[in-house]
C-alpha positions in Angstrom: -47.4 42.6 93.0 -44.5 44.2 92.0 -41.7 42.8 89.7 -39.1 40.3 90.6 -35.8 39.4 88.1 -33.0 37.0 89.3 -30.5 34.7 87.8 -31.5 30.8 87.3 -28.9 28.8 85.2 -27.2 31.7 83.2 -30.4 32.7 81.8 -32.4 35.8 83.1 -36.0 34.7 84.0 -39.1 37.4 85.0 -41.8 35.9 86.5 -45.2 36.1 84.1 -47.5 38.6 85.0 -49.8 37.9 88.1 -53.2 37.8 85.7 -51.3 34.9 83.7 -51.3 32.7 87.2 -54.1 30.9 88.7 -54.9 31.4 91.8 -52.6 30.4 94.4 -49.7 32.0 92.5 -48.7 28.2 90.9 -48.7 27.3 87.6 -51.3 24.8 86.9 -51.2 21.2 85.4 -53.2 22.7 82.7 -50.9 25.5 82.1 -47.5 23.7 81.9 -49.2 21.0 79.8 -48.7 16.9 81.0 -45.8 18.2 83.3 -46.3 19.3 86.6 -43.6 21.0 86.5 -40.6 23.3 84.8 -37.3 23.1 85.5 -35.3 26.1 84.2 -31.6 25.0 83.9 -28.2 25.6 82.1 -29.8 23.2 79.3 -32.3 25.3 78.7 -36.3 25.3 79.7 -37.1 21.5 78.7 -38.8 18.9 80.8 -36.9 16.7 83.0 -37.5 13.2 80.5 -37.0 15.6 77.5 -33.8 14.7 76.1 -32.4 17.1 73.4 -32.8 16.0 69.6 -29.7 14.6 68.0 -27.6 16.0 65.5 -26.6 14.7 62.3 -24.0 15.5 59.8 -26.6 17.9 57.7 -27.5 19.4 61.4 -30.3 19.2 63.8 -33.0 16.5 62.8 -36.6 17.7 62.6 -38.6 17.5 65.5 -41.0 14.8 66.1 -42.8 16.7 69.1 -41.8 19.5 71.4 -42.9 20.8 74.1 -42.8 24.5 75.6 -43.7 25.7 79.0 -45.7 29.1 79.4 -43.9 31.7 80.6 -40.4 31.5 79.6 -38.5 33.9 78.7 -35.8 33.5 75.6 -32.3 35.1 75.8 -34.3 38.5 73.5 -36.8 38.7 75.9 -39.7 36.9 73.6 -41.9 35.4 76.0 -42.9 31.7 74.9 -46.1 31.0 73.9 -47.8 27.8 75.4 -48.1 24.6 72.9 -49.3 21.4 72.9 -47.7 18.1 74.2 -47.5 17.2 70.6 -47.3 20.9 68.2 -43.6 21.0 67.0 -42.8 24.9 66.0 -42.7 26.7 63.1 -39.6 26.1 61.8 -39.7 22.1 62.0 -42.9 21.7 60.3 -41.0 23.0 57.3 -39.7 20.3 54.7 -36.0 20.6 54.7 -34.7 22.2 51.4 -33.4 19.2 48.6 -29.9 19.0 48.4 -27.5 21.0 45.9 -27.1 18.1 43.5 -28.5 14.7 43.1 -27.1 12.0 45.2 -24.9 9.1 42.9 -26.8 5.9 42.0 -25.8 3.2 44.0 -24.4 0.9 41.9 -26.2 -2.9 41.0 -25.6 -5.6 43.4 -23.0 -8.0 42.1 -25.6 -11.4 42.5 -28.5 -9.4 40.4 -28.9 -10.8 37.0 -27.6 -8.6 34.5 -26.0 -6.1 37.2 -22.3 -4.4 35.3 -19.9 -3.9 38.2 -19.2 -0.4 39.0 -17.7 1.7 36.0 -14.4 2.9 37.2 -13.3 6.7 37.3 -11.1 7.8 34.6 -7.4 8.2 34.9 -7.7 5.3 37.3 -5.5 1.7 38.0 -7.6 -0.4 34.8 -7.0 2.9 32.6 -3.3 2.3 33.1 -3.1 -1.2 32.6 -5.1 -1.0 29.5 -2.1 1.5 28.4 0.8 -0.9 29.1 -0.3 -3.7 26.5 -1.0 -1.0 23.6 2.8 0.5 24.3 4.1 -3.5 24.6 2.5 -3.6 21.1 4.0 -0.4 19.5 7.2 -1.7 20.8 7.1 -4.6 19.6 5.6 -3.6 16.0 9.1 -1.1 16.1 11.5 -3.6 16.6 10.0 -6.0 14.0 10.1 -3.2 11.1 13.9 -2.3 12.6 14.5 -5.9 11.6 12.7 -6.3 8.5 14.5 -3.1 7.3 17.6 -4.7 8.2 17.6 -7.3 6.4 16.0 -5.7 3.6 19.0 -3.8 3.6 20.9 -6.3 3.9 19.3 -8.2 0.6 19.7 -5.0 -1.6 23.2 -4.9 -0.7 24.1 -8.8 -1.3 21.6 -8.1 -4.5 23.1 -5.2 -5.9 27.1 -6.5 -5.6 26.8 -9.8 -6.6 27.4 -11.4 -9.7 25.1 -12.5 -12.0 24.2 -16.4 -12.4 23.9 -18.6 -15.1 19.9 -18.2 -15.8 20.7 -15.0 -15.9 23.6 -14.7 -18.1 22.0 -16.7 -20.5 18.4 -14.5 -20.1 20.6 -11.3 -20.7 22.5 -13.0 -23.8 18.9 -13.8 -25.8 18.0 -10.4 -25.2 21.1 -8.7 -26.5 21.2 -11.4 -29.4 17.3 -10.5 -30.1 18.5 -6.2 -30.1 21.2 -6.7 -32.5 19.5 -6.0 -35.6 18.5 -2.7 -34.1 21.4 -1.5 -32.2 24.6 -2.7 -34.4 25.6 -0.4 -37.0 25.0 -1.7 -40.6 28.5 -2.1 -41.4 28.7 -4.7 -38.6 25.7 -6.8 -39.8 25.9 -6.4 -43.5 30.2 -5.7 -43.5 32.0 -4.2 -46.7 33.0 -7.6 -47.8 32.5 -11.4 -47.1 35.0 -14.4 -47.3 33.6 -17.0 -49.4 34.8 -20.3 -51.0 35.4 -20.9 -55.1 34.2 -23.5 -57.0 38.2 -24.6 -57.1 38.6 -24.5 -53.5 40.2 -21.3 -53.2 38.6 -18.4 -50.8 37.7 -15.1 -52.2 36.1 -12.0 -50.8 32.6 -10.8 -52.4 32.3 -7.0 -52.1 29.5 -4.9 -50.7 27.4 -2.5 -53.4 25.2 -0.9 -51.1 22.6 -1.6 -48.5 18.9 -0.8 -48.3 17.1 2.1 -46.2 13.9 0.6 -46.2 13.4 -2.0 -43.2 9.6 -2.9 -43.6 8.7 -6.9 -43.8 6.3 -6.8 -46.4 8.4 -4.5 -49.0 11.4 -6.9 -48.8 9.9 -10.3 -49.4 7.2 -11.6 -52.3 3.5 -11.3 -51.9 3.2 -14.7 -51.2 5.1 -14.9 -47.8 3.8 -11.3 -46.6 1.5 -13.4 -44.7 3.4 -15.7 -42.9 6.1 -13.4 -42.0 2.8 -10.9 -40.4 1.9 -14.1 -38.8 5.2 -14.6 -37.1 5.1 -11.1 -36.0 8.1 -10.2 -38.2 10.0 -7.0 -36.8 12.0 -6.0 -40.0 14.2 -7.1 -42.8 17.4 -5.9 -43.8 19.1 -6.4 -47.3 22.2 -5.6 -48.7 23.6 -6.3 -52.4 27.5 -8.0 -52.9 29.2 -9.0 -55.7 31.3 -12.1 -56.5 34.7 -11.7 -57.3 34.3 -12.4 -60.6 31.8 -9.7 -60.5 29.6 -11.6 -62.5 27.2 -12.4 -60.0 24.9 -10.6 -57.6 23.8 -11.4 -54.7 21.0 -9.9 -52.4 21.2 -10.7 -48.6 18.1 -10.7 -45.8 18.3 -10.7 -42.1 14.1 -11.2 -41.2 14.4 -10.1 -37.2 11.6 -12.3 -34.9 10.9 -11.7 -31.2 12.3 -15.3 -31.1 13.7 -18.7 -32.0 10.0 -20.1 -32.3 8.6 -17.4 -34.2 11.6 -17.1 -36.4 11.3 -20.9 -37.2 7.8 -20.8 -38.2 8.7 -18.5 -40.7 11.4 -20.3 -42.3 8.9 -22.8 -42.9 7.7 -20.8 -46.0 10.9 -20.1 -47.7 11.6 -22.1 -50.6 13.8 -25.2 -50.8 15.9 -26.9 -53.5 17.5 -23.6 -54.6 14.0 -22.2 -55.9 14.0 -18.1 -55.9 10.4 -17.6 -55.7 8.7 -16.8 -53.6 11.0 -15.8 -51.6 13.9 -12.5 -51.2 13.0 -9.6 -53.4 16.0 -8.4 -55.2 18.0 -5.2 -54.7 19.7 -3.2 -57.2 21.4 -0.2 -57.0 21.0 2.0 -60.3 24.3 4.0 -61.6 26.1 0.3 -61.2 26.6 -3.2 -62.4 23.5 -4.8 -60.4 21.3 -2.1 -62.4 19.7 -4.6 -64.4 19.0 -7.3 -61.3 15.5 -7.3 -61.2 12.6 -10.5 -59.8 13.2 -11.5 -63.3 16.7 -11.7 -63.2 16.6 -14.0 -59.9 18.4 -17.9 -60.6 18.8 -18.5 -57.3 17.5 -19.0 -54.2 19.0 -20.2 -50.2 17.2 -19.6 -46.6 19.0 -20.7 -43.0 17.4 -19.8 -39.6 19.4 -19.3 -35.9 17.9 -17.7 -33.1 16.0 -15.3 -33.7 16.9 -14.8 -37.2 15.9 -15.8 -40.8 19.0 -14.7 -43.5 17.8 -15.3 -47.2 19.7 -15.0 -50.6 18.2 -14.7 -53.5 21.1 -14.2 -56.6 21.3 -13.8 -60.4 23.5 -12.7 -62.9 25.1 -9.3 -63.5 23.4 -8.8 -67.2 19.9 -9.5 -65.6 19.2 -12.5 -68.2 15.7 -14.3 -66.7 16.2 -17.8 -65.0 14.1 -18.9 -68.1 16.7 -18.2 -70.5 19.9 -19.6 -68.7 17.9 -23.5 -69.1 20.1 -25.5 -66.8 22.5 -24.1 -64.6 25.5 -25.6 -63.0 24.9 -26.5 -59.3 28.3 -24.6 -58.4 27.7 -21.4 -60.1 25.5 -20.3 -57.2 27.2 -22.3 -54.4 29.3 -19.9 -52.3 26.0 -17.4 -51.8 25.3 -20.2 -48.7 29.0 -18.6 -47.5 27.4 -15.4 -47.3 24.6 -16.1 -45.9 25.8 -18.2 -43.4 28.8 -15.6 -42.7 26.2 -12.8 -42.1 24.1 -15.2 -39.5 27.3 -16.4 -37.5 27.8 -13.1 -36.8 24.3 -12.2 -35.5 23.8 -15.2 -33.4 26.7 -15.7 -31.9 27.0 -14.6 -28.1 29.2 -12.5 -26.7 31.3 -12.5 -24.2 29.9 -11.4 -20.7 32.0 -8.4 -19.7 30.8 -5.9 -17.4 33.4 -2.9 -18.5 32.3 -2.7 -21.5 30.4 -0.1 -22.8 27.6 -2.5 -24.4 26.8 -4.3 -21.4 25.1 -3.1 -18.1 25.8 -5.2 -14.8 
């Protein structure tokens, strides 16, 4: 039997070879398979109730079962081997390859106990909103330290050209009252001479023989009130010599310097009273002149005040240095006017200034 070709649906079909037919020249029930027959069309050589498999978005799904017909021919010319109702080819029996990457966890069902809800991407709507409050803060922070700087400002400046009080005039009078001793010239505490008043009434000027270098608490005063002058935390004593008029008596002066009134008041308390010398001032003399010979010995008499922070003592005698032994009984007015010099010399330590800013002594 000689070969045949034609055109059937678009696809070119050659008859299988007369061997491969049963007798008859049909193909058999057992040949095509449960079909009893083959219709070749523009789908393609499937069954009539055989409906193509469906696609999905990753392509073709696998096959469950297909079925192939002997004797077909593909578009290459591959003739089609006979399969069973049931034998899917080759290429579907193959487990499809895994995807490229891992599919995303499905996130946990809102009613399951202890589900988060879904973690949102970054850059997102709850990113921003988390921003706004931290830039409401800043804001906020900014404009509070604009105003506390203002008015901080504002303070220093009220501060800084006001005048000052009361408290604070008075606070800046002790202090300078306190410094004197150390900042006023020696001339201004102890000054060349001092007024004083005669036993007749009339005034008369004592006059200044020299003044001490030596500023140390315990070399100025006796043995016995070293102690409670270390006890009041004594700062220094100054002394200075005068003589009367008359120049027939000397007359040693001490300014004892305290941090204040208190402490200055409990060392008063152990000077000497009723015109005793001792213990009390040491004396100062000044060789190559008349108070030469003034020595402890020499000392009749002896007068303590206290103001402030201040203790001014006097301790006096006579110019030829007899002893206090020797005299017997003196007359209560020989002595008298030294309480003009000391009290002279403590007036002007204690007394406070007047508050002026221009000058060069006071800083406002």
């Amino acid at each position: 039997m000689g070969e045949q070709s034609g055109q059937i649906g678009g696809f070119g079909v050659r008859p299988p070879a007369e061997p491969r037919l049963p007798p008859g020249g049909r193909a058999s029930a057992a040949a095509h398979g449960p079909y009893d027959q083959v219709t070749v069309g523009a789908r393609g050589p499937y069954p009539p109730s055989f409906e193509p498999p469906p696609r999905s978005r990753e392509g073709f799904a696998p096959f469950e079962r297909t079925v192939a017909s002997p004797g077909l021919v593909e578009p290459n010319g591959a003739i089609v081997e006979p399969r069973g109702p049931y034998d899917p080819p080759d290429f579907a029996r193959e487990p499809y390859p895994p995807p490229p990457y891992p599919p995303p966890p499905e996130p946990p069902a809102p009613d399951k106990p202890g589900g988060a809800p879904p973690r949102p991407a970054r850059g997102g709507s709850r990113s921003r909103s988390r921003a706004w409050p931290a830039v409401v803060v800043s804001a906020v922070l900014a404009l509070l330290c604009a105003v506390v700087a203002g008015i901080a400002a504002s303070t220093a400046g009220a501060e800084m050209t006001r005048g000052p009080d009361a408290a604070e005039i008075q606070r800046a009078t002790a202090d300078e009252i306190a410094r004197r001793w150390q900042v006023w010239p020696a001339d201004r505490i102890f000054p060349p001479t001092l007024s004083y008043v005669t036993e007749q009434g009339g005034s008369e000027r004592a006059r200044r023989v020299g003044v001490s270098s030596r500023t140390e608490c315990a070399a100025a005063v006796d043995a016995r009130l070293r102690a409670p002058l270390r006890a009041a935390h004594c700062r220094a004593v100054l002394r200075a010599t005068y003589l009367d008029a008359l120049q027939g008596v000397v007359v040693t002066i001490g300014v004892a310097a305290f941090p204040d009134s208190a402490s200055a008041a409990a060392a008063y308390a152990a000077f000497p009273r009723a015109g005793r010398p001792s213990p009390g001032l040491r004396a100062l003399a000044f060789p190559g002149t008349v108070t030469d010979r003034f020595t402890a010995a020499g000392r009749q008499h002896g007068y303590a005040r206290q103001a402030g922070p201040y203790v001014v003592a006097v301790t006096a005698g006579q110019v030829d240095g007899r002893p206090a032994r020797a005299v017997g009984r003196q007359r209560a007015t020989l002595f008298a006017f030294t309480t003009d010099l000391a009290d002279g010399v403590l007036r002007t330590l204690v007394t406070p200034a007047r508050l002026d800013c221009a000058a060069e002594e006071w800083l406002c």
